[in-house]
C-alpha positions in Angstrom: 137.8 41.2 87.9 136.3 43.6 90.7 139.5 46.0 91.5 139.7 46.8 95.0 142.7 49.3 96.8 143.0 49.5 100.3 144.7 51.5 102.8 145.5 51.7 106.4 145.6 55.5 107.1 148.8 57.0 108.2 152.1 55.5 109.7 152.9 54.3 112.9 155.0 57.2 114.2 152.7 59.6 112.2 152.7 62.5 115.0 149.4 62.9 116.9 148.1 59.8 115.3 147.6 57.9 118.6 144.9 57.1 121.0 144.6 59.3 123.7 146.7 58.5 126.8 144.1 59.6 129.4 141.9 56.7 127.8 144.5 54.3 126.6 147.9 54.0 128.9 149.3 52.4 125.8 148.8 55.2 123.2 147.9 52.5 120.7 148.9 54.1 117.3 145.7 54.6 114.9 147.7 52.8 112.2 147.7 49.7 114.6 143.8 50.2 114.4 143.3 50.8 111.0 145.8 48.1 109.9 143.8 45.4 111.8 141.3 46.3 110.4 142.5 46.2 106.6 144.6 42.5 107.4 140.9 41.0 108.4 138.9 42.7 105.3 141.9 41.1 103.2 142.2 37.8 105.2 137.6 37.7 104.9 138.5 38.6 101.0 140.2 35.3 101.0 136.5 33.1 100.6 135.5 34.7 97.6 137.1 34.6 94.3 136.5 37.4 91.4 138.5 40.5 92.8 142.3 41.9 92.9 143.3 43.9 95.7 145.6 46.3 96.6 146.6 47.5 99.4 148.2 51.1 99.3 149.6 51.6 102.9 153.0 49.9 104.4 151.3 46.6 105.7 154.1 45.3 107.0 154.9 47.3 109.7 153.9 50.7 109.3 156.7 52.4 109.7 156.9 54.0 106.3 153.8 56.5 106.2 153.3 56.3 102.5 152.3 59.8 100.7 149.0 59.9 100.1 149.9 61.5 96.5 151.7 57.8 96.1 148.7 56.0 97.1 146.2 57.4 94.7 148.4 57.2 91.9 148.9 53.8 92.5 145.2 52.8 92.5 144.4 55.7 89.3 147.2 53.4 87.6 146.5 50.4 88.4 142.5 51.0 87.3 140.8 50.5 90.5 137.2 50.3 90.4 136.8 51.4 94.6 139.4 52.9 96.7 138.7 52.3 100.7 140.9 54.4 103.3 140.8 53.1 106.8 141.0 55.4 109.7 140.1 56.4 113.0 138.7 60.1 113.7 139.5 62.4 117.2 138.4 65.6 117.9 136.4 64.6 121.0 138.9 65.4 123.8 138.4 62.9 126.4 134.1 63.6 125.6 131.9 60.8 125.5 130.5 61.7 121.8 132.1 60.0 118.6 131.4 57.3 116.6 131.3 56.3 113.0 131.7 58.5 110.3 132.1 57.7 106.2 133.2 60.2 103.6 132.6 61.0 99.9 134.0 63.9 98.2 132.0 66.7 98.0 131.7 66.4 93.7 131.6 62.5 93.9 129.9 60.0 91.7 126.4 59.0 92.7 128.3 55.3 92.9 130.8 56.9 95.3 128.2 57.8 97.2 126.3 54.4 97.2 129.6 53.0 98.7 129.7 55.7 101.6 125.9 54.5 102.2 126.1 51.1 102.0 129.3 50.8 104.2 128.2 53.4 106.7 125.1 51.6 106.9 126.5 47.6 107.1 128.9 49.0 109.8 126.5 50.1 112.6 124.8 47.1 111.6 127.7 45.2 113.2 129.1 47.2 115.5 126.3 49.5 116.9 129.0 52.4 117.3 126.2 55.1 115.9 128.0 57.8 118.3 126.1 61.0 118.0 127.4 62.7 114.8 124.9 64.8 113.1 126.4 64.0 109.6 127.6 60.8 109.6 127.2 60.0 105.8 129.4 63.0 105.3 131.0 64.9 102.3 135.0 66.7 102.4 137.5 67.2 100.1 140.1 64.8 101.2 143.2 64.6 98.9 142.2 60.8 98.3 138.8 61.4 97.8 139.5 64.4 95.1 142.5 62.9 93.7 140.5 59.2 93.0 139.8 58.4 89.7 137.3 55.8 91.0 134.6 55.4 93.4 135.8 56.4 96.8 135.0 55.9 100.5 137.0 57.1 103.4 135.7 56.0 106.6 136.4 56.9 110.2 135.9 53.8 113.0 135.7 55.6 116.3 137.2 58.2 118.0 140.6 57.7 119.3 139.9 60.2 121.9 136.4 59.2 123.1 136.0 58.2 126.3 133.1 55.8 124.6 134.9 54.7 121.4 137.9 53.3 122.9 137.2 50.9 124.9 135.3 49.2 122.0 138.0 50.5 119.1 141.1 48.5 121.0 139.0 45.6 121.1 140.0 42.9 118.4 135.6 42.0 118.5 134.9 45.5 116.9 138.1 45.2 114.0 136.7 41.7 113.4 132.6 43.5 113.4 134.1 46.2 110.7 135.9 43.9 108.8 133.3 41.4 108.3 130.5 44.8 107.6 133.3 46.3 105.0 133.6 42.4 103.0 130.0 42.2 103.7 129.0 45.3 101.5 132.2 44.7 99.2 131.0 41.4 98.1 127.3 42.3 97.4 128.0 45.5 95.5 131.4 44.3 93.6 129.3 40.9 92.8 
């Protein structure tokens, strides 16, 4: 039995957390995003059979952001064999740059790394958000990458404030493009 914890990054009032008001009147939370996201990788789980899953956020509605101390000792006890953390980057202000990163930690596994690959990889694939990062298969010591007893990916869907990722990030085509790239890779590397 393939082990398998997932999590939606952040909470729905997490400050900051939001998409850009200048590019999205709404100020769609990124937990909304990432959340999406992680109920369609769960829902696509559905068809195959040989895996447990976890998820580590508050699915329900969000609106407990759960430590992320609490979410990796979860998965560490509960013997996960690949931890997945959902999220969506900024740091573009209102530019027309972004796209997809994925993260290892710096010291990671060579398997870790293979995720980071394989998803980053499967997700342009689908979506075609390549964005113009010069390291997008990149390495940082993220507390749930470090803290991770087991192979670990954190990846970053878009830019909430990108004038060129929004449009396609609010859209419920690109959750359903990362979704099916994330089971996609999931299902051919967890067997």
């Amino acid at each position: 039995m393939f082990k398998i914890a997932l999590g939606a990054g952040h909470g729905i009032t997490t400050p900051g957390k939001r998409c850009d008001k200048s590019l999205d009147p709404n100020e769609t939370p990124e937990w909304w995003l990432n959340d999406r996201i992680c109920d369609m990788v769960e829902s696509y789980l559905k068809d195959y059979e040989g895996y447990s899953l976890l998820r580590l956020d508050d699915s329900d509605d969000g609106s407990e952001d759960i430590p992320l101390a609490t979410r990796t000792n979860k998965a560490n006890q509960w013997g996960a064999d690949f931890y997945l953390s959902i999220h969506h980057n900024a740091g573009i202000k209102g530019g027309s740059g972004g796209g997809i990163v994925a993260y290892t930690h710096p010291q990671s596994s060579k398997a870790s790394v293979e995720w980071r690959d394989a998803l980053y990889d499967a997700l342009i694939k689908h979506t075609g958000l390549k964005g113009n990062r010069a390291n997008p298969k990149a390495t940082s010591n993220l507390f749930v990458l470090r803290e991770s007893r087991m192979s670990a990916t954190l990846l970053e869907l878009g830019f909430r404030d990108s004038k060129s990722d929004v449009p396609r990030i609010l859209t419920d085509e690109y959750a359903q493009q990362c979704a099916r790239a994330i089971v996609e890779v999931i299902v051919a590397k967890a067997g």
